[in-house]
C-alpha positions as CSV (number, residue, x, y, z in Angstrom):
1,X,50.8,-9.9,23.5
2,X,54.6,-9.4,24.5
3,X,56.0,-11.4,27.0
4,X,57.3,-8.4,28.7
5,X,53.5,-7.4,28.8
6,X,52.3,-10.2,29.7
7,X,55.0,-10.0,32.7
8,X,53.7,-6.2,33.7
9,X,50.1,-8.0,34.1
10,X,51.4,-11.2,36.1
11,X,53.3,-8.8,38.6
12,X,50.4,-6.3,39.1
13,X,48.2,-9.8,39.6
14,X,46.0,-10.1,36.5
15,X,45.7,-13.7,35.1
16,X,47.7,-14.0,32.1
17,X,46.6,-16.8,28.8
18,X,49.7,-17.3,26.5
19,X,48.7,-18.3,22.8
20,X,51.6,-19.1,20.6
21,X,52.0,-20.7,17.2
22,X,53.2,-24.2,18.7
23,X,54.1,-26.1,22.0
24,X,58.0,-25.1,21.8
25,X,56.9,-21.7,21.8
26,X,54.3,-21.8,24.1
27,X,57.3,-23.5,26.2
28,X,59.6,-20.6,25.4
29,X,57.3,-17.7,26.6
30,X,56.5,-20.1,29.4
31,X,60.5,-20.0,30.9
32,X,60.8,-16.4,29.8
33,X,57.8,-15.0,32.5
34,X,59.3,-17.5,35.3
């Protein structure tokens, strides 16, 4: 799932898991949805 997705569900209030391939990405998506 997109971060922008992901974003569209966190605004509308669904709960929102992110899986990525490592921490520093996980970390990335992370600051991108704040």
């Amino acid at each position: 799932m997109g971060v922008g997705i992901a974003h569209a569900f966190l605004i509308n209030g669904s709960d929102v898991v992110v899986v990525e391939r490592d921490s520093q990405a996980a970390i990335e998506a992370s600051e991108r949805l704040q």
